[in-house]
VEXDREN-2710 file (C-alpha; in Angstrom, 1 decimal):
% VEXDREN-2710
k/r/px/py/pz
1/UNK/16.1/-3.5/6.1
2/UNK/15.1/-0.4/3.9
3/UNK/11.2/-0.4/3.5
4/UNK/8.9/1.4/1.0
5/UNK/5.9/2.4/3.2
6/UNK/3.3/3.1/0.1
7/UNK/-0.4/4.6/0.3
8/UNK/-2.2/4.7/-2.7
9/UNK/-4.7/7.2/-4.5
10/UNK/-3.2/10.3/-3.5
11/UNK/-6.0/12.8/-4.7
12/UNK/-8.8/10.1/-5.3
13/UNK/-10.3/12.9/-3.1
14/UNK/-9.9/15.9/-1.1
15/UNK/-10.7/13.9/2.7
16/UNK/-8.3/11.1/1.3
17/UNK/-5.7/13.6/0.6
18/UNK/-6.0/15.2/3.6
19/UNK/-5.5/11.9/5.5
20/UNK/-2.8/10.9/3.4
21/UNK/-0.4/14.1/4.2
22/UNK/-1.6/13.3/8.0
23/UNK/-0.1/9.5/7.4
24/UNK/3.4/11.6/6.0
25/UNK/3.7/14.2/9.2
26/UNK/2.9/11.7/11.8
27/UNK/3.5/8.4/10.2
28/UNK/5.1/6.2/8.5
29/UNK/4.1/7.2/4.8
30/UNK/7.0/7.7/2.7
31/UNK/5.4/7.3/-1.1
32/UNK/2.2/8.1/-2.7
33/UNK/0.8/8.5/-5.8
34/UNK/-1.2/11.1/-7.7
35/UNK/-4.8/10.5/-9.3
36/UNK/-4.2/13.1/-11.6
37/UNK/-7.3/12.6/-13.6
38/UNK/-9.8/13.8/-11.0
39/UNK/-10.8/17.6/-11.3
40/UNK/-9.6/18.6/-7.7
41/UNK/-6.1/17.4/-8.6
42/UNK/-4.4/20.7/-8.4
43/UNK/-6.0/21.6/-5.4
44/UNK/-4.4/18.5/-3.4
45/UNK/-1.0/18.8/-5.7
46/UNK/-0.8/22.2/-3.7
47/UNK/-1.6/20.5/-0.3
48/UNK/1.1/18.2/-0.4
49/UNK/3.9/20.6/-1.9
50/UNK/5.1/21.1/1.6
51/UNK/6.2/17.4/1.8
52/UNK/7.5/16.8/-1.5
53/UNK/11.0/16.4/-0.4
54/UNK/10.3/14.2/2.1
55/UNK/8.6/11.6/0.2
56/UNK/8.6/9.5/-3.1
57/UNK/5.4/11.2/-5.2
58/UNK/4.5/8.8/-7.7
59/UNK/1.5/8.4/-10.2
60/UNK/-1.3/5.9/-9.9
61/UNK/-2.1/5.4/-13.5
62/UNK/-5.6/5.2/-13.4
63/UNK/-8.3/3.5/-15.8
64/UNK/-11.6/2.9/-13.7
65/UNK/-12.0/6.0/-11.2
66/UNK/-13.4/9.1/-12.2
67/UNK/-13.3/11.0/-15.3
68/UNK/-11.2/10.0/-17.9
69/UNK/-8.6/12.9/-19.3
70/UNK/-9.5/12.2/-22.6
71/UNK/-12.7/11.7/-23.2
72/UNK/-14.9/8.9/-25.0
73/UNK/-14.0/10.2/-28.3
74/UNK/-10.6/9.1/-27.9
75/UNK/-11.0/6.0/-25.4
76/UNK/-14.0/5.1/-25.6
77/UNK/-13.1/1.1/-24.7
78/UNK/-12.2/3.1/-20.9
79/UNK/-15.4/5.2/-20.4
80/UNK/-18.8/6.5/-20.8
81/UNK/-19.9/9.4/-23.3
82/UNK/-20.0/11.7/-20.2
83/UNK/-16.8/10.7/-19.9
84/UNK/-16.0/8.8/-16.8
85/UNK/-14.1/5.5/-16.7
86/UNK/-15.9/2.5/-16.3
87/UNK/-15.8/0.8/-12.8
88/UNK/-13.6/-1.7/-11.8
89/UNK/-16.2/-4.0/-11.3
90/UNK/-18.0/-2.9/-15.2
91/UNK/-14.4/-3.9/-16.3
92/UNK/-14.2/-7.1/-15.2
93/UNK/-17.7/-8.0/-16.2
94/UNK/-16.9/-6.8/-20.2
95/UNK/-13.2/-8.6/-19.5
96/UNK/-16.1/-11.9/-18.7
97/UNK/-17.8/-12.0/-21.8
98/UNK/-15.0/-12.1/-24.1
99/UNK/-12.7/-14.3/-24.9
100/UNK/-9.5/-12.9/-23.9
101/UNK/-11.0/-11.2/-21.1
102/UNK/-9.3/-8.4/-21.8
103/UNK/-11.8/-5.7/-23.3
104/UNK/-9.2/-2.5/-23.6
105/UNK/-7.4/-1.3/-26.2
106/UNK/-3.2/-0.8/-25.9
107/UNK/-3.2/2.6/-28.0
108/UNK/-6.4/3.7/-26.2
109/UNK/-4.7/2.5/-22.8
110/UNK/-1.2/4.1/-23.6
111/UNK/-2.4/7.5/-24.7
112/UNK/-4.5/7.8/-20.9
113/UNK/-2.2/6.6/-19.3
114/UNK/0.6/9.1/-20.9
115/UNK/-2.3/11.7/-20.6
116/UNK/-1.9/11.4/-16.7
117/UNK/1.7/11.1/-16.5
118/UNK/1.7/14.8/-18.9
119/UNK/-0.5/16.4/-16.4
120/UNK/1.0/15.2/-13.4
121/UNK/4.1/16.9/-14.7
122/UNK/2.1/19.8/-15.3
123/UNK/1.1/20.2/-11.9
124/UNK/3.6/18.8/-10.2
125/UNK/6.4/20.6/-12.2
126/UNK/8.1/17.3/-12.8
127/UNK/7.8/13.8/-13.6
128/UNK/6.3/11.1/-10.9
129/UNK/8.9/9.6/-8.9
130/UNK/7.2/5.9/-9.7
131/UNK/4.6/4.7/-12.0
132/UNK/1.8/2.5/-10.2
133/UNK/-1.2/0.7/-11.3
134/UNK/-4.5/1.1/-9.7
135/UNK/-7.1/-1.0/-9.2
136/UNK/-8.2/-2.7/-12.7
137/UNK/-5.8/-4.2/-14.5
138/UNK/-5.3/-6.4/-17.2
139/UNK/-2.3/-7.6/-19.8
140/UNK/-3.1/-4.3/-21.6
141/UNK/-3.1/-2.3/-19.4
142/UNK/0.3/-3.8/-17.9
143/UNK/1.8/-3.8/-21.1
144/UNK/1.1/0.2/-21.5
145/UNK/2.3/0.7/-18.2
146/UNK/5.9/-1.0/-18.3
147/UNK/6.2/1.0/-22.1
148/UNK/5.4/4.1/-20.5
149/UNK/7.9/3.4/-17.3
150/UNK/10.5/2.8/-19.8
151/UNK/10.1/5.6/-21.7
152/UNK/9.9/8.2/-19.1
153/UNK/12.9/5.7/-16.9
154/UNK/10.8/5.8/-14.0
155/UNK/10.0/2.5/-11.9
156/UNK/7.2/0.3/-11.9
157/UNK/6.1/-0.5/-8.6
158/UNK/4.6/-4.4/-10.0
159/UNK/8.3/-4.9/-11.5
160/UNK/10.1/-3.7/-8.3
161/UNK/7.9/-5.9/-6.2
162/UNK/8.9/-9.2/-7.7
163/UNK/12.6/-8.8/-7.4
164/UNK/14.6/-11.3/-5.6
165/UNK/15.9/-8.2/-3.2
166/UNK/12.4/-7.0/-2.2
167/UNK/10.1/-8.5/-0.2
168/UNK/6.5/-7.3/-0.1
169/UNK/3.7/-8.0/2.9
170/UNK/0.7/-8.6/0.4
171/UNK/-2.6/-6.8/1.9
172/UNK/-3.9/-10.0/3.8
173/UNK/-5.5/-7.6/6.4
174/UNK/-8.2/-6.3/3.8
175/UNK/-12.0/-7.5/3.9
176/UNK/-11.8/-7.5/-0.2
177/UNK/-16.2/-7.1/-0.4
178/UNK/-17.0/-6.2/2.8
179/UNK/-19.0/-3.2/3.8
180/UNK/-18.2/-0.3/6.1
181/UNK/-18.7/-2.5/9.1
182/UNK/-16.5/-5.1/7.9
183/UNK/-13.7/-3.0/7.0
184/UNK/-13.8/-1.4/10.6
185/UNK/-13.0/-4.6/11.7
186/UNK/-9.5/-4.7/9.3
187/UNK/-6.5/-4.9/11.9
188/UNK/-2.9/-4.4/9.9
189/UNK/-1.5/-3.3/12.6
190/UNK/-1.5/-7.3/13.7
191/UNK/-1.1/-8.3/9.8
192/UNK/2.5/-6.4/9.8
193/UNK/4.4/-6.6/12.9
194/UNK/3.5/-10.3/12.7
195/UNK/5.6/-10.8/9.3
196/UNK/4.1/-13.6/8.4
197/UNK/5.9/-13.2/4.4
198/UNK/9.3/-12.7/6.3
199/UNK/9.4/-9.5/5.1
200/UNK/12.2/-8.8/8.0
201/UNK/14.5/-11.2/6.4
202/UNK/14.6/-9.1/2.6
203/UNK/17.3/-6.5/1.8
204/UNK/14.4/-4.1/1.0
205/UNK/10.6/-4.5/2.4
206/UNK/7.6/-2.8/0.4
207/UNK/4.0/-2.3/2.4
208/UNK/1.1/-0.7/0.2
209/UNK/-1.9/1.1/2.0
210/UNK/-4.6/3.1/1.1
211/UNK/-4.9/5.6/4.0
212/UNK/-7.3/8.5/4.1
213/UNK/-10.1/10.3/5.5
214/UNK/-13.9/9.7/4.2
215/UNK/-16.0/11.8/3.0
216/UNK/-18.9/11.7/0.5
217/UNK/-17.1/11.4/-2.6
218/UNK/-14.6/8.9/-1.8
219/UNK/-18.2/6.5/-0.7
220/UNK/-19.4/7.0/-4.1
221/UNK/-16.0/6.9/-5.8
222/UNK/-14.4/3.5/-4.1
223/UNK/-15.2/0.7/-2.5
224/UNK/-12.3/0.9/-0.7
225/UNK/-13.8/3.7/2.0
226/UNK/-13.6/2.4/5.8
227/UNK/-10.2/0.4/5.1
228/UNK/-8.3/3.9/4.6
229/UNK/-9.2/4.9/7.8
230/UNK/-7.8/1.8/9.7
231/UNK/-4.7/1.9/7.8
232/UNK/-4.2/5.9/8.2
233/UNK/-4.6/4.6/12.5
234/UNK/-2.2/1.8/11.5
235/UNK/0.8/4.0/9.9
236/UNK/0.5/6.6/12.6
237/UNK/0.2/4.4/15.6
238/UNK/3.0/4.4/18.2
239/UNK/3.0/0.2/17.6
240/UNK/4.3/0.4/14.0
241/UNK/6.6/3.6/14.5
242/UNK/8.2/1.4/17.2
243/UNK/8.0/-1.8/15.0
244/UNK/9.9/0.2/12.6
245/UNK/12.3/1.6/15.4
246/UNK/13.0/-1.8/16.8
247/UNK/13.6/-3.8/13.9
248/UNK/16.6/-0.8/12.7
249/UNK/13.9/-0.5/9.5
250/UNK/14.8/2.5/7.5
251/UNK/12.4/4.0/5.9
252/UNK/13.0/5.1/2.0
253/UNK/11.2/6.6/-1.3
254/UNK/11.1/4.9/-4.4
255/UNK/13.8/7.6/-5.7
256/UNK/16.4/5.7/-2.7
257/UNK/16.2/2.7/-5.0
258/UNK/18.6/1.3/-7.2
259/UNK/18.5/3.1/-10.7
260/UNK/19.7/-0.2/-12.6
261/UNK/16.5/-1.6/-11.0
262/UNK/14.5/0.2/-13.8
END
C-alpha cells in the first residue's frame, strides 16, 4: 500500500514549522503545505529547504487565518479593514444568516487564492506540489480551488481523496471543540494502527495531521493548538514507524501519484 502521510499548515507559525520539519526528519511526514499568507512565510520557506526533495510541499489555500494577501479593498467578503481574514467560526456564522449559506464571493475567492499560489512560487521558486483547502470551506471556495488546480495542473487533495483507489483514515481521533486539556487527551496513535476505514486494504492510503509545536501565536491563531502536539508524538513514535514497517506501507508525496489523476 502506498500512503500519503499529510500535516497541514506548514507556516501557520514559526513553533508549528518547527515541529513540522521535526515530524519530516524523524517521522513519518511526507507532505505539507505552505500558509503562504502569513508574514513569517519566507522565514519557515527557508527552514524547510533542506527537505524539499524529500517531501511533497504543497499549498494550503487559505481564507480564515491570518492576514489576507490582498487586502479588504480587493476582498473584502474574506476579511477585515486591517486586513485579516475572518475566523472560521465568523464565517460560518455570516454563511448562517443567509440563505445559501455561502457569504464569499468566487472572483474575490479566486484572486486570494491565486494570490497565495503566486507567492508560494515566489518563495518557493516553484509551484506547490498539491493544492489543499484549509479549514473553512464552502461551494465557493471549492469551486475556486478545483479552477485553480486545473489551471496550474496540480492536484487537489479533496478530489484525490474520494477516488475509488485511495482510501483515507478520516481524523476520528480529534476532540473537534475541546480545549487544551481535551486535546491532550487525543490518541491517533490507537485511531490508525486500528484501521478501522480499512485503509490497509486500498491501493493507495492518505492520513492528514496537523503536527507542530505551540507557541503563543499559534493559541491566538488556531484552535487547533494541543492536537498538533499529539500528532507530531504520533508520526514520530516507534509504534507507527513500525506500523508502517510491518504492514510493507510505502510511504509517498503527492508528486508519486498518478498524473492522469489530475
Amino acid at each position: 500500500m502506498k500512503l500519503l502521510m499529510q500535516s497541514d499548515d506548514y507556516g501557520i507559525t514559526r513553533g508549528a514549522s518547527c515541529g513540522i520539519i521535526h515530524g519530516i526528519k524523524h517521522g513519518i511526514i511526507r507532505n505539507t503545505g505552505l500558509f503562504a499568507n502569513m508574514p513569517w512565510a519566507e522565514e519557515c520557506v527557508d527552514m524547510l529547504r533542506p527537505y524539499l526533495d524529500e517531501i511533497g510541499f504543497g499549498i494550503d489555500l487559505n481564507a480564515s487565518t491570518g492576514p489576507s494577501l490582498l487586502g479588504y479593498e480587493k476582498v473584502p467578503c474574506l476579511c477585515r479593514k486591517d486586513g485579516s481574514f475572518y475566523t472560521s467560526r465568523e464565517n460560518r456564522a455570516m454563511d448562517e444568516a443567509i440563505a445559501n449559506h455561502d457569504h464569499v464571493d468566487y472572483e474575490q475567492v479566486y484572486a486570494e487564492f491565486e494570490a497565495q499560489i503566486l507567492k508560494f512560487q515566489e518563495l518557493v521558486g516553484r509551484l506547490p506540489d498539491y493544492f489543499h483547502g484549509h479549514a473553512y470551506g464552502t461551494e465557493t471556495t471549492y469551486k475556486a480551488s478545483i479552477s485553480l488546480a486545473q489551471k496550474y495542473h496540480r492536484p487537489y487533495t479533496l478530489e484525490i481523496g474520494r477516488r475509488a483507489e485511495v482510501k483515507e483514515t478520516g481524523m476520528g481521533w480529534y476532540k473537534y471543540g475541546g480545549g487544551v486539556e481535551e486535546q491532550l487527551k487525543e490518541d491517533p496513535i490507537a485511531y490508525i494502527t486500528a484501521d478501522e476505514n480499512g485503509l490497509l486494504q486500498s491501493e493507495y492510503g492518505y492520513i492528514i495531521t496537523h503536527c507542530g509545536y505551540m507557541d503563543a501565536d499559534l493559541i491566538n491563531l488556531s484552535s487547533f493548538n494541543a492536537c498538533r502536539v499529539k500528532d507530531l508524538e504520533a508520526v514520530t513514535s516507534d509504534v507507527l514507524k513500525q506500523w508502517v514497517k510491518d504492514n510493507h506501507i510505502e510511504l509517498i508525496t503527492f508528486r508519486d501519484i498518478p498524473e492522469e489523476w489530475y
